[in-house]
C-alpha positions as CSV (number, residue, x, y, z in Angstrom):
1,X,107.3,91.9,95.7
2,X,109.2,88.0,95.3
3,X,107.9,87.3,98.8
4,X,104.3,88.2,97.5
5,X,104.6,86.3,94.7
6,X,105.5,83.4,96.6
7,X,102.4,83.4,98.8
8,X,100.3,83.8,95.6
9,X,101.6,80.9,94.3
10,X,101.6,79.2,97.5
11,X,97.9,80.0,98.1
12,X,97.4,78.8,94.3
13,X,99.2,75.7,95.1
14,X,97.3,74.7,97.5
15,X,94.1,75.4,96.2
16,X,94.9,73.4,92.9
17,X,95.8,70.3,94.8
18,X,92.6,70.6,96.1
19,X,90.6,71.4,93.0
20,X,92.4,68.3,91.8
21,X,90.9,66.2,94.0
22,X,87.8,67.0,93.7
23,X,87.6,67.2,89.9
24,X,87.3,70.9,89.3
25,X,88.7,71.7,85.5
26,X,88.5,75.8,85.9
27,X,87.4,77.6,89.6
28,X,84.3,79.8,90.0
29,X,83.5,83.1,90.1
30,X,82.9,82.9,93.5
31,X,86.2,81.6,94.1
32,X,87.8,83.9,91.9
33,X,86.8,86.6,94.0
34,X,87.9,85.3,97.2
35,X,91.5,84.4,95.4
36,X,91.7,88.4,94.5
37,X,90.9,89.2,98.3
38,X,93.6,86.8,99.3
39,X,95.8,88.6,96.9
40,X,94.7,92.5,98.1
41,X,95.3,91.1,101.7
42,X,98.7,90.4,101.4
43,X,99.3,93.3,99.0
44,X,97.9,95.5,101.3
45,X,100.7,94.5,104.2
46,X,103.6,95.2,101.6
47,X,103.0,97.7,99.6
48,X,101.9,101.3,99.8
49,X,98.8,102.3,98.2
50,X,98.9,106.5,96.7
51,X,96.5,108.5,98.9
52,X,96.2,111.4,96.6
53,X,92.6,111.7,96.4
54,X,92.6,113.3,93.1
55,X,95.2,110.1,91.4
56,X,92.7,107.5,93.1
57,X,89.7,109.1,91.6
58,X,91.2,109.6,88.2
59,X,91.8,105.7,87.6
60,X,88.4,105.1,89.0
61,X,87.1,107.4,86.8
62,X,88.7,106.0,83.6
63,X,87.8,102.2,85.1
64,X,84.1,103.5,85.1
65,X,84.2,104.2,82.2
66,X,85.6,101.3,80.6
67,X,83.3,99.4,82.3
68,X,79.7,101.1,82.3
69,X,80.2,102.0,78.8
70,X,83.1,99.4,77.1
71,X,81.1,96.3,79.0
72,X,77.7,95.1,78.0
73,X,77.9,92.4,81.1
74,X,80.7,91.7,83.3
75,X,81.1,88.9,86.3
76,X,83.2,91.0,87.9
77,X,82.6,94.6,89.9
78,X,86.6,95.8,89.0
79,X,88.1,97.5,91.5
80,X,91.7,99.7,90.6
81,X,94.2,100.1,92.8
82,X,97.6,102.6,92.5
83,X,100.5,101.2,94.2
84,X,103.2,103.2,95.4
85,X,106.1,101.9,93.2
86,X,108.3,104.2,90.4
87,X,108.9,100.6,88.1
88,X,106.3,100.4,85.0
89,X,103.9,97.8,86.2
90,X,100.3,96.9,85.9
91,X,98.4,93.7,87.0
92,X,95.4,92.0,87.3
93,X,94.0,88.7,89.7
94,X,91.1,87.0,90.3
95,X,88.2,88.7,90.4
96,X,88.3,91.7,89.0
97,X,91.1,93.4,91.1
98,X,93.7,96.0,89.1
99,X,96.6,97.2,90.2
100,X,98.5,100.0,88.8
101,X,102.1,101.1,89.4
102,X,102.3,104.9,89.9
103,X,105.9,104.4,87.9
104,X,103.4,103.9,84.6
105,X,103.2,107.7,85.0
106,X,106.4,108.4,84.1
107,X,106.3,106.6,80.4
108,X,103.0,107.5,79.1
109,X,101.9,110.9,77.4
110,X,97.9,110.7,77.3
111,X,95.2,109.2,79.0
112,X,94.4,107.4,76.2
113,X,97.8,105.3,76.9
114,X,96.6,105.0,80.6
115,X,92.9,103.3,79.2
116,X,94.8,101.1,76.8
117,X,96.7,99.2,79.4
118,X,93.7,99.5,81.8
119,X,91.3,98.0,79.7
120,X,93.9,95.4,78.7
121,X,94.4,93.9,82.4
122,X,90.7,94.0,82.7
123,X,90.5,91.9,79.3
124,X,92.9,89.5,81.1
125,X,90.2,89.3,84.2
126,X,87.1,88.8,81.6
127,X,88.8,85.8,79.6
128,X,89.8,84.5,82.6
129,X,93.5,83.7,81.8
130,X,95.0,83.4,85.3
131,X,92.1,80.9,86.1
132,X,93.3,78.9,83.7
133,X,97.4,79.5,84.9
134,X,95.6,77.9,88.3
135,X,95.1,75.2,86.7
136,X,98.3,74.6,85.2
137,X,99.7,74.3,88.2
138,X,98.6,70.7,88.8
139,X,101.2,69.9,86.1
140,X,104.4,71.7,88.0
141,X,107.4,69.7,88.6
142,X,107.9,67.9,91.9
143,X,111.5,69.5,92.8
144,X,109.3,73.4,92.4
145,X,107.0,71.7,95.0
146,X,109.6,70.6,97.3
147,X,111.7,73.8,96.7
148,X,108.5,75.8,97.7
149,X,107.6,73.9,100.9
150,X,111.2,74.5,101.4
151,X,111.6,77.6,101.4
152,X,108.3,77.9,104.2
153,X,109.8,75.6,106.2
154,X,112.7,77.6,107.1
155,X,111.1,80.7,107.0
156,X,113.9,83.5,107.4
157,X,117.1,82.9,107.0
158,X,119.6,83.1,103.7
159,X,118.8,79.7,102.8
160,X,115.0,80.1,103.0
161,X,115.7,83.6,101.2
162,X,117.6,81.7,98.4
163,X,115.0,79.2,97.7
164,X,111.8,81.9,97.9
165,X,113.6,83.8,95.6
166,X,113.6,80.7,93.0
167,X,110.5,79.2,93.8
168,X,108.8,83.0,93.8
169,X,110.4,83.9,89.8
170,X,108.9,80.4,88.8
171,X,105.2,81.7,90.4
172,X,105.8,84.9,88.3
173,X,106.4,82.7,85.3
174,X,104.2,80.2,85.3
175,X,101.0,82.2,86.9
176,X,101.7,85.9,85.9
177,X,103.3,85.8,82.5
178,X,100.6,85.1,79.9
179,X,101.1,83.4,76.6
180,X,100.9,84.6,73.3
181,X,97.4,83.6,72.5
182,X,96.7,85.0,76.0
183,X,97.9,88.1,74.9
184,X,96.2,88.2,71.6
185,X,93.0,87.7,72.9
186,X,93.5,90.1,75.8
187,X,94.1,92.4,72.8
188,X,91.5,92.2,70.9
189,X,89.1,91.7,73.9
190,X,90.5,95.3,75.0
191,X,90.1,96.6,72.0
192,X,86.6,96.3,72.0
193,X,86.4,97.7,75.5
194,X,88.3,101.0,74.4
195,X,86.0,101.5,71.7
196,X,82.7,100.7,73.2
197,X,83.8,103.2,75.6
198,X,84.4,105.7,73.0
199,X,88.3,106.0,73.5
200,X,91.0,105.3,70.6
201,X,92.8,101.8,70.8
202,X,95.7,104.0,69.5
203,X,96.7,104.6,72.8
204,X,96.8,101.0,73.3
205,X,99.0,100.6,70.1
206,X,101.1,103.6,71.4
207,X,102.2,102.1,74.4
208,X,102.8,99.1,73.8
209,X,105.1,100.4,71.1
210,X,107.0,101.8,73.5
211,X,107.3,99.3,75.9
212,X,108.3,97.2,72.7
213,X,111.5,99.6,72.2
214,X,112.2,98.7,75.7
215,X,111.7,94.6,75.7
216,X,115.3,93.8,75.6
217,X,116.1,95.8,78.6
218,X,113.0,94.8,80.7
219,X,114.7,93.7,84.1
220,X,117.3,96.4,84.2
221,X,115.0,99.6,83.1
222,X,112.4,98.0,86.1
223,X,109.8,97.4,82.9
224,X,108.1,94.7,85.5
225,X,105.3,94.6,82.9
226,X,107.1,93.3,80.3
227,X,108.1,90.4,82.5
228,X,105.0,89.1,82.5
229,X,103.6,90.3,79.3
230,X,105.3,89.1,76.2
231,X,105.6,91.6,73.8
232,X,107.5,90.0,70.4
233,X,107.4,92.6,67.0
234,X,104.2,90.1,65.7
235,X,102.2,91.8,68.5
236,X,102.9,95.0,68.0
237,X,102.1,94.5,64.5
238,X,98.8,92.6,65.7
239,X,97.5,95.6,67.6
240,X,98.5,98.0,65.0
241,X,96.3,95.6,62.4
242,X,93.9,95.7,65.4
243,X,93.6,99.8,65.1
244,X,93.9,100.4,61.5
245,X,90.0,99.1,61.5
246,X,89.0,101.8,63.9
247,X,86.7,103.8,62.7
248,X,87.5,107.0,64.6
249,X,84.4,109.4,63.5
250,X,82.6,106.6,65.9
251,X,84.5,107.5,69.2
252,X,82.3,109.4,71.7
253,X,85.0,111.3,72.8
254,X,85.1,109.6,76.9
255,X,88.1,111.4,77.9
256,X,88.1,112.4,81.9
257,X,89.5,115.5,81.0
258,X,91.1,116.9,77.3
259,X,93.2,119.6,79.0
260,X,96.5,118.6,78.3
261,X,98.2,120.6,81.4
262,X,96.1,118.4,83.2
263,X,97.2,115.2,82.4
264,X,100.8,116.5,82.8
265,X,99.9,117.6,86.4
266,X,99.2,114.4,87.0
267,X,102.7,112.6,85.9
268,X,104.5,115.3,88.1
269,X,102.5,114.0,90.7
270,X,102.6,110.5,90.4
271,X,106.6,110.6,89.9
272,X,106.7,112.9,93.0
273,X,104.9,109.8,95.0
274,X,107.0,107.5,93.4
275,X,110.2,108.6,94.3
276,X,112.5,109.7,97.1
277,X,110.9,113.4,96.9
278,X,114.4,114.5,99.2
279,X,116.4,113.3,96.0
280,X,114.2,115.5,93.7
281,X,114.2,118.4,95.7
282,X,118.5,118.4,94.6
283,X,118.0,117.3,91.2
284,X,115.0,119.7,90.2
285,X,117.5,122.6,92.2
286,X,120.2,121.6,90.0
287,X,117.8,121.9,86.6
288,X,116.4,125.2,87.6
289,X,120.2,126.9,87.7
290,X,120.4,126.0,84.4
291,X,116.5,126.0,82.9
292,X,114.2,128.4,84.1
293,X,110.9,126.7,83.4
294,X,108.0,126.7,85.9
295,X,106.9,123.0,85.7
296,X,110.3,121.9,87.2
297,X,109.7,124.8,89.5
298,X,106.3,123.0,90.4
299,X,107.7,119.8,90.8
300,X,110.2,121.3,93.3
301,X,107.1,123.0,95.4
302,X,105.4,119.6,95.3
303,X,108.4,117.7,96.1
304,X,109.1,120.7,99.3
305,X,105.8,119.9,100.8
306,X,106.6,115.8,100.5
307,X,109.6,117.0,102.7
308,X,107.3,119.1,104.8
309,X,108.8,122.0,103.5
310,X,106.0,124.0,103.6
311,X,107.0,127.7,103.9
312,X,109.3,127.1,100.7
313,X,107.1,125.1,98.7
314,X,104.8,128.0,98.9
315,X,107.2,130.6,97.9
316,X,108.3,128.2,94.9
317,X,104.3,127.5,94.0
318,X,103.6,130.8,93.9
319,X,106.5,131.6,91.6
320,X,105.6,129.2,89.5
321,X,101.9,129.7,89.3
322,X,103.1,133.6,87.6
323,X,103.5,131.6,84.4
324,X,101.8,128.3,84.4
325,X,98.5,128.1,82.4
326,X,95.7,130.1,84.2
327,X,94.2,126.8,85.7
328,X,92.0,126.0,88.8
329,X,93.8,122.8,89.9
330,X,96.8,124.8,90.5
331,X,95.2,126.6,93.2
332,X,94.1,123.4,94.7
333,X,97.8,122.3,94.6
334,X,98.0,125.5,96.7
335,X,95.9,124.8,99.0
336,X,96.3,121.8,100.2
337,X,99.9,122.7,101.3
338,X,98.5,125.0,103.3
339,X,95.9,123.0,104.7
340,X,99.2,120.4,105.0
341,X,100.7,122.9,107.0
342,X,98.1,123.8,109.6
343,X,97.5,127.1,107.6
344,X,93.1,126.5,107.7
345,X,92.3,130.2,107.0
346,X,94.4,130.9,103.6
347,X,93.5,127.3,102.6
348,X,89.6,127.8,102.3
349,X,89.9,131.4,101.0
350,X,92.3,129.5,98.2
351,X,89.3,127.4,97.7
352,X,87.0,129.9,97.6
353,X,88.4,131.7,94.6
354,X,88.8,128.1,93.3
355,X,84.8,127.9,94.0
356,X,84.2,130.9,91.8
357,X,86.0,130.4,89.1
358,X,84.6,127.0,88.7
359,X,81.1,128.2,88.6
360,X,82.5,130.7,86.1
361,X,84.0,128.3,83.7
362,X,81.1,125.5,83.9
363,X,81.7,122.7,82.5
364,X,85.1,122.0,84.4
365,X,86.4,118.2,85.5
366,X,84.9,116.4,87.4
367,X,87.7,115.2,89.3
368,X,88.8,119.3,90.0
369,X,85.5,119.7,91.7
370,X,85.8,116.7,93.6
371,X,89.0,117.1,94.8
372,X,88.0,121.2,96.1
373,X,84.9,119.7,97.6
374,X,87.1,116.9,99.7
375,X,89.6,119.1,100.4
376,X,87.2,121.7,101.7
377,X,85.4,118.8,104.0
378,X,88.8,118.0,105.0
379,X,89.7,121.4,106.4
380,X,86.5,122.2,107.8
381,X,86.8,118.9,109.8
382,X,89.6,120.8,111.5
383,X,87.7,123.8,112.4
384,X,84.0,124.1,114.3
385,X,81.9,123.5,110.8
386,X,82.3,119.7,111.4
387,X,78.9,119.0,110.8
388,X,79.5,120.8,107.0
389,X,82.1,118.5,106.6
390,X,80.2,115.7,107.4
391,X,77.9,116.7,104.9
392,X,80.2,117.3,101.9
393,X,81.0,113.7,102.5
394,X,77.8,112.8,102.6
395,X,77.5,114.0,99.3
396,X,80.6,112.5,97.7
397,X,80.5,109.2,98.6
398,X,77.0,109.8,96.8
399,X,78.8,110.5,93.5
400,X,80.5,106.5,94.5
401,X,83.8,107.5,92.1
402,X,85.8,107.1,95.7
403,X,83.7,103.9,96.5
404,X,87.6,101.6,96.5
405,X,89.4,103.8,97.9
406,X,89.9,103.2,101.5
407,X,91.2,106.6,102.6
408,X,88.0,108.5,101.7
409,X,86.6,106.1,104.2
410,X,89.0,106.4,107.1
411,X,88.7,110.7,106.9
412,X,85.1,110.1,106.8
413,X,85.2,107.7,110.0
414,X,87.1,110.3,111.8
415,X,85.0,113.2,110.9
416,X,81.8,111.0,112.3
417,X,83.5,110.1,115.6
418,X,84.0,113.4,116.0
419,X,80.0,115.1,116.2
420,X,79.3,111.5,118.3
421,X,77.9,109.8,115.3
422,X,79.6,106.2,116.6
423,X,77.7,104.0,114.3
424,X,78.5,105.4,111.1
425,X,82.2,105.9,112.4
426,X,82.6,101.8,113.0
427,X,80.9,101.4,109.7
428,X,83.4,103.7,107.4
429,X,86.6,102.4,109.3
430,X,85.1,98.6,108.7
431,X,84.9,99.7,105.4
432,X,88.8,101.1,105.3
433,X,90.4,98.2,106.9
434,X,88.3,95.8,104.5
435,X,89.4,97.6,101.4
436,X,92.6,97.8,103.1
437,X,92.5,94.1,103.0
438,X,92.5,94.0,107.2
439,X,89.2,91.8,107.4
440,X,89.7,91.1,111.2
441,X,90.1,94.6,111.9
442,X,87.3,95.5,109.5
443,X,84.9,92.5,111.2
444,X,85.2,94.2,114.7
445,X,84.1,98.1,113.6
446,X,81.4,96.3,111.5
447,X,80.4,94.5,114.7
448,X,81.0,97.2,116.7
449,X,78.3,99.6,114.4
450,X,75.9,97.4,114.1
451,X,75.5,97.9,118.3
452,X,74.5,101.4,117.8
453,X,71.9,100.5,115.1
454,X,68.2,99.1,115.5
455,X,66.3,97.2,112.8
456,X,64.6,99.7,111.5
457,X,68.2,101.9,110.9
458,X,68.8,101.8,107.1
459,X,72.5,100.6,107.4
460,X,71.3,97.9,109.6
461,X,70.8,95.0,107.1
462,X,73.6,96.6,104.9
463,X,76.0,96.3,107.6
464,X,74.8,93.0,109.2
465,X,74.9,91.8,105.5
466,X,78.6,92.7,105.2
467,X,79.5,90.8,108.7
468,X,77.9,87.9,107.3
469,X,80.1,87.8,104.5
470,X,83.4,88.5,106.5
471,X,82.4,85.4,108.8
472,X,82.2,82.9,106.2
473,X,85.8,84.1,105.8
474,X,87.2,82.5,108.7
């Protein structure tokens, strides 16, 4: 992460020098947005982004949220990433671009929470603060600049190490960490985004209380966040000022789901991702010797299958499922460890009961039904019914809650090359390596689809549309 802040400052160098010498006092929008896919291309070459279908589309659901209904206008289209990382961090860059540690997980207890640090990273976006750290860089001491250069110059080594390291924590300070009256207007700027979306700012208030508790031990708990966002006792008594004039009898209730075995799921999940699930198989082993309880006894399924311990994660699933709430996402959990293992037949007659009970118990989540629907496409892709598959698809990316993430789009690729539909394969894995942040890669499938297309194809101009944008790139 020090060697990506480095770049990032490094590209942000550079491009203040030269908005110095041209006169520019603050950059566009325009060159916001190509700052942010600077930033998601380097990202995307160090970090791991969660592929869990059902995590990605959760986040994308509370971001549509926030900004369909908390947003009367926006510059920006956001797009929200989950990074594979267990330290409590969340960030946002140029052009609408938000990226969220699955570590988070771990430290909050409602969605609410989750929204109130979403929408305060996109209030960070919308008042442009890091637009304005740009520009502050035109004022940076000359030994940083040298130290910087420096540290490029000799590349690898301990020396070059040594100075990235330095020149890297001053990008983090000076272009990441946001001042007080940064913070205060990211507040109330959030504020108004929670509500408008009809969700409490007391989950705002509520984490950042915690996180408060935990300021003076920021660096060695991994509280990255707090690095960056200052979080003094005034604050928290700012934001608590802030939600005492909440009316709450005007919320609109926009919670993705109010099933709070749900939102638990999800933690185990995320912490499952964000950790070494071979440690957790011991230390959830250990806890059940002493503690019967089945959600450890889930976490230790989910954490066997991370292993690819599928036969056990099965038998420990299915144990714990005998006393576990009666829920349908269970049996999705189920399923896809069997569809994991190669097991197609009991996976889609798991699904199938799944199916039934869902049209039993209408209306369900969203994000459940997604999650069978892809799963289902995913297995059938395996089996003769690809053209089914190819359809369910179809249908989802429809529904455009999956429209950022870039694995929905490298499946779907590989289901199309596989009835011969070439074109629309190019197109979908141009489409993953550019949300990927690969826009070479991404350039030749676009190029490559827009061969097996004629003028009067409807992706045609779409596609020939996105080449034109990737070229001015170059």
């Amino acid at each position: 992460m020090k060697k990506i802040l480095f770049k990032i400052f490094f590209y942000f160098f550079i491009f203040s020098f030269l908005t110095q010498q041209i006169g520019y006092a603050l950059i566009s929008l325009s060159e916001e947005e190509e700052i942010g896919k600077q930033i998601l291309q380097e990202l995307s070459s160090k970090v791991e982004f969660i592929q869990d279908i059902e995590l990605v589309a959760y986040i994308n659901s509370i971001g549509k949220e926030l900004t369909e209904k908390g947003l009367s206008f926006s510059p920006f289209n956001f797009k929200f990433y989950l990074i594979k990382d267990e330290t409590f961090n969340a960030f946002s860059v140029p052009g609408g671009y938000i990226f969220i540690n699955s570590g988070i997980f771990e430290d909050i207890d409602s969605e609410e929470e989750l929204a109130g640090i979403m929408a305060h990273e996109m209030a960070h976006n919308l008042c442009r603060h890091i637009a304005r750290r740009i520009e502050s860089i035109k004022k940076m001491q000359v030994a940083i600049t040298a130290a910087t250069l420096a540290a490029i110059l000799l590349g690898g080594g301990k020396a070059g190490e040594t100075v990235g390291i330095a020149s890297s924590a001053f990008a983090e300070t000076k272009l990441l960490s946001y001042s007080r009256a940064d913070e205060e207007e990211a507040d109330r700027t959030g504020f108004e985004i929670l509500i408008k979306a009809g969700y409490s700012p007391w989950g705002m208030v509520s984490v950042m209380e915690k996180l408060s508790r935990k300021s003076d031990f920021a660096i060695q708990l991994s509280y990255r966040y707090l690095l960056t966002h200052p979080l003094p006792q005034e604050r928290v008594s700012y934001l608590i000022n802030l939600a005492s004039k909440y009316d709450p009898n005007k919320s609109s209730g926009s919670l993705i789901s109010t099933d709070p075995y749900y939102f638990k799921r999800l933690t185990i999940k995320a912490n499952i991702f964000s950790k070494n699930s071979a440690d957790l198989i011991l230390k959830y082993r250990e806890e059940l010797k002493t503690k019967e309880d089945p959600w450890i006894r889930y976490s230790l399924a989910l954490s066997l299958a991370q292993q690819r311990f599928f036969k056990d994660a099965i038998i420990e699933l299915e144990e714990a499922l005998k006393e576990l709430p009666p829920r349908p996402y269970f049996l999705l959990d189920l399923a896809e460890i069997y569809f994991n293992s190669g097991d197609y037949e009991n996976a889609l007659t798991i699904l199938e009961k799944v199916d039934n009970y869902l049209e039993l118990q209408k209306p369900f989540e969203e994000i459940v039904s997604l999650k069978l629907q892809y799963l289902k496409a995913r297995i059938l892709a395996e089996t003769p019914k690809v053209l089914q598959a190819y359809e369910i698809f179809n249908k989802l990316k429809e529904k455009n809650i999956l429209g950022n993430d870039p694995y929905f789009y490298f499946y779907f690729g590989k289901i199309c090359s596989k009835i011969n539909k070439d074109g629309e394969a190019h197109f979908y894995f141009g489409k993953y390596f550019e949300l990927k942040g690969d826009y070479k890669t991404a350039l030749f499938h676009y190029k490559k689809a827009l061969s097996f297309f004629s003028e009067k194809d409807k992706m045609y101009n779409e596609i020939k549309k996105i080449i034109e944008s990737l070229e001015k790139r170059k």
